[in-house]
C-alpha positions in Angstrom: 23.7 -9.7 13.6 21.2 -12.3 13.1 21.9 -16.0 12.8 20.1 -17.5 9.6 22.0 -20.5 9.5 19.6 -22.9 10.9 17.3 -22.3 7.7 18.8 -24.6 5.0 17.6 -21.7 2.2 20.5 -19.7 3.1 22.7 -22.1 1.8 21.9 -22.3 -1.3 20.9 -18.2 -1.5 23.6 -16.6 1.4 22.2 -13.8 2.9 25.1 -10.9 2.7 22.8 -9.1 4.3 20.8 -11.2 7.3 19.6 -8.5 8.8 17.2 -7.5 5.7 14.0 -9.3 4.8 15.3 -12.2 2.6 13.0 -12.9 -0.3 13.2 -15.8 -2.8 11.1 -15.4 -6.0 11.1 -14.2 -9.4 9.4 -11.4 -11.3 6.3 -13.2 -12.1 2.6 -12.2 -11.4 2.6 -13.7 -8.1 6.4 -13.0 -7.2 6.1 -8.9 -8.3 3.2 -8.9 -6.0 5.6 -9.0 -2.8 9.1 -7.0 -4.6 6.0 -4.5 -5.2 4.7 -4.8 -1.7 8.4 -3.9 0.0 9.1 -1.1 -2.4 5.8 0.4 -1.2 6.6 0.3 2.3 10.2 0.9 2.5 11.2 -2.1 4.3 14.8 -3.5 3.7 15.5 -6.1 2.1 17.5 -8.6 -0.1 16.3 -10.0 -3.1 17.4 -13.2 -4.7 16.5 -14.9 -7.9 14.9 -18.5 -8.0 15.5 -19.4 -11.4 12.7 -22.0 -13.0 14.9 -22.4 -15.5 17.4 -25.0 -13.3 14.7 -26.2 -11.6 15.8 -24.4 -8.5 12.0 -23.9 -7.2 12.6 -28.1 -6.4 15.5 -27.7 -4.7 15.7 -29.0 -1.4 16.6 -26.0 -0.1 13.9 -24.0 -1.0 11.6 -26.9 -0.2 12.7 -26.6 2.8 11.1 -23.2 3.2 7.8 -23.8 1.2 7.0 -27.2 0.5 5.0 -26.4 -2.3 7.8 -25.1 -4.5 6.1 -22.1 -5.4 7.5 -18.1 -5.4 7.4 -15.9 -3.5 8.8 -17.0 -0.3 10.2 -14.9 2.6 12.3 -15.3 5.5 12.4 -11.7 8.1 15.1 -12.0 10.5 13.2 -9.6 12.3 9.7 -11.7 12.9 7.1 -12.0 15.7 8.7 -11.5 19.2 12.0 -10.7 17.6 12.4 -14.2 16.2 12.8 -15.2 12.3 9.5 -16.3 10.6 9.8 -18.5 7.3 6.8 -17.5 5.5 5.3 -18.6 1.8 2.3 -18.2 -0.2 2.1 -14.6 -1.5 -1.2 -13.4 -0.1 -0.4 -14.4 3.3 3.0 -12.5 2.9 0.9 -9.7 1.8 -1.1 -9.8 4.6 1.8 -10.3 7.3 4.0 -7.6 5.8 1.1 -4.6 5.7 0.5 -5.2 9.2 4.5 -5.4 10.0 4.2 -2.1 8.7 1.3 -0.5 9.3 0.6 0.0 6.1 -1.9 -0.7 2.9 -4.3 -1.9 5.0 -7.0 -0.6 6.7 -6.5 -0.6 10.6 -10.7 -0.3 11.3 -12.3 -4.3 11.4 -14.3 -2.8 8.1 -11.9 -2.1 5.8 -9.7 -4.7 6.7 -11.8 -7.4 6.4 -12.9 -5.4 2.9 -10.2 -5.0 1.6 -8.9 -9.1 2.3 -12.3 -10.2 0.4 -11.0 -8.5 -2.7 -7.3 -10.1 -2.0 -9.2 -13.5 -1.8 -11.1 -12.8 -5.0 -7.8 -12.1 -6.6 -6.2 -15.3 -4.9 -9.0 -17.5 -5.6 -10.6 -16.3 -8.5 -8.1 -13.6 -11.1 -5.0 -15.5 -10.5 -5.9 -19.0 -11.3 -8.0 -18.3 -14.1 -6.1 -16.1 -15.6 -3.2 -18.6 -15.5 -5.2 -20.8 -17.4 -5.8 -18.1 -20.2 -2.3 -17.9 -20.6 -2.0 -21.9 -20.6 -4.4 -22.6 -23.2 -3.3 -19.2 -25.2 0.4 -19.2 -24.9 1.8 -22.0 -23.7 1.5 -26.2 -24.3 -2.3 -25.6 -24.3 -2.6 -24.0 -27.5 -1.7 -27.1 -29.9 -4.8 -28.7 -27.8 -7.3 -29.4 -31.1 -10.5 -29.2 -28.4 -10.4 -25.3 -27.8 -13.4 -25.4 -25.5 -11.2 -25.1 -22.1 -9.4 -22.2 -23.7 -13.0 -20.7 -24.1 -14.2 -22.1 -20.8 -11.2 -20.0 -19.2 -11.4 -16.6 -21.7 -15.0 -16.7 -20.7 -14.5 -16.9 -16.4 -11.6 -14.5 -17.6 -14.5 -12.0 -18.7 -16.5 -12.3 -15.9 -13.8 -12.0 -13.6 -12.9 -8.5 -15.2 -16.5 -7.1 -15.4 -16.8 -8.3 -11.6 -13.5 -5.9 -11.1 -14.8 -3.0 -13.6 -18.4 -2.5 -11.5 -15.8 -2.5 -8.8 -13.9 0.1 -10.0 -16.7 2.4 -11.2 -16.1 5.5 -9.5 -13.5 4.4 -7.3 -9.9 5.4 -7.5 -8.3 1.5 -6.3 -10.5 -1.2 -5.1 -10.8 -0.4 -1.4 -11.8 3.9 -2.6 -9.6 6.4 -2.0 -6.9 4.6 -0.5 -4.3 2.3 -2.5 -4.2 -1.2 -0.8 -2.5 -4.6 -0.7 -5.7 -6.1 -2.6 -4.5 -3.2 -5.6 -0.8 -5.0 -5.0 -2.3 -8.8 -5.4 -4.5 -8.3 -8.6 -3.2 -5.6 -11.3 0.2 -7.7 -11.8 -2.5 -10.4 -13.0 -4.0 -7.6 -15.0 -1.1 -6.9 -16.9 0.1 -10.1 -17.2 -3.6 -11.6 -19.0 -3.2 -8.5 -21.8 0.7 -8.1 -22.1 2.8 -11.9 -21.8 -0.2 -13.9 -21.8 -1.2 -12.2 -25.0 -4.9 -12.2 -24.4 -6.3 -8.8 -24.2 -8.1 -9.1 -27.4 -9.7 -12.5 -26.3 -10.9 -11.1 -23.2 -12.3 -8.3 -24.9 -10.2 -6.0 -22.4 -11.6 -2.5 -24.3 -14.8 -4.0 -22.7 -13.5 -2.8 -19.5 -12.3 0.6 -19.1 -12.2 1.0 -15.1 -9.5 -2.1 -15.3 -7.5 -0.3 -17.8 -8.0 3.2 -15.9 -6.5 1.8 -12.9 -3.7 -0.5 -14.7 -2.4 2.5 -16.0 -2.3 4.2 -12.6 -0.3 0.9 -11.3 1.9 0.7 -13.4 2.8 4.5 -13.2 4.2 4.4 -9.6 7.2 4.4 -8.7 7.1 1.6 -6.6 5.6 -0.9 -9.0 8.2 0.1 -11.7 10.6 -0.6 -9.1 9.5 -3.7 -7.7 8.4 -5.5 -11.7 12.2 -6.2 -12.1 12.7 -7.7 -9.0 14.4 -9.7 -8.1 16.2 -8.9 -11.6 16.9 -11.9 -13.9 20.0 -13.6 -15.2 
């Protein structure tokens, strides 16, 4: 069985099962992008909830994992040469489980390194701007009297999303045929812009009928179901 005990996260969340994949996050855009990931694949795992609303992201035990105080965060028992790896930022968790498992991306230099640009353009580009959509739309940001960041954002927003639709023009997912962690990383962003956000009709999202094609084809897996309540809320 292995011993966890020297990672001060597991204090606070016990693993009752340490010989699963322990991951710490919530079902947001960025924290469904890794429940998603490990439904896909089939690896075990144990899920547990880091609730913003007591602050527990600040904690010092899950600072003690990621520093940043972000979800999603992951500890494998079961890491490089046998040995637990601590591991945060959800792109680079993306990246580290598909080739654990062989899976969702491509194994020929090529694709891979394809199919990481469009995770990067989701990670640099769809998720941060996005997120400031939603700001300036939904949250504290919309009692600002100066709407021009709210347009400055819906605007990159639009861009973004015609960038993804030429993408998607006659393409089944973003890397062809095949279904792949770069998928994973950007259509929880998708869904989140037109559904909590609140800002499909801003962005014009009718505008873009690839993006929509394919959200619809996310969102009816199994897996994705699946993995957008986890880890499930109090």
């Amino acid at each position: 069985m292995p011993d966890l005990s020297a990672y001060p996260i597991t204090r606070k969340w016990p693993a009752s099962q340490p010989e699963r994949l322990q991951l710490y996050s919530l079902p947001t855009p960025n924290g469904v992008k890794v429940s998603i990931m490990l439904e896909e694949t089939g690896l075990a795992y144990e899920p547990h909830l880091v609730s913003f609303e007591r602050n527990e992201q600040l904690s010092p035990e899950f600072l003690s994992l990621n520093p940043n105080n972000k979800i999603p965060a992951i500890l494998d028992p079961n890491g490089p040469d046998g040995e637990p790896l601590a591991l945060f930022e959800s792109g680079a968790i993306l990246i580290y489980l598909a080739e654990k498992t062989g899976q969702l991306l491509p194994e020929d230099p090529a694709g891979r390194y394809e199919t990481l640009q469009w995770l990067m353009f989701q990670m640099g580009g769809i998720g941060p701007m996005f997120g400031q959509v939603g700001f300036f739309n939904k949250f504290a940001g919309k009692d600002y009297e100066d709407k021009r960041p709210l347009q400055r954002y819906i605007e990159e927003a639009k861009r973004l999303l015609g960038v993804l639709d030429r993408r998607l023009d006659g393409r089944q997912w973003l890397m062809g045929e095949a279904y792949s962690i770069a998928d994973i990383a950007t259509f929880p962003w998708v869904r989140n812009l037109i559904g909590f956000y609140q800002a499909g009709e801003l962005v014009e999202i009718e505008r873009f009928p690839q993006v929509n094609r394919v959200l619809d084809a996310f969102l009816s897996r199994p897996a994705v179901i699946r993995g957008l309540a986890i880890p499930k809320r109090d």
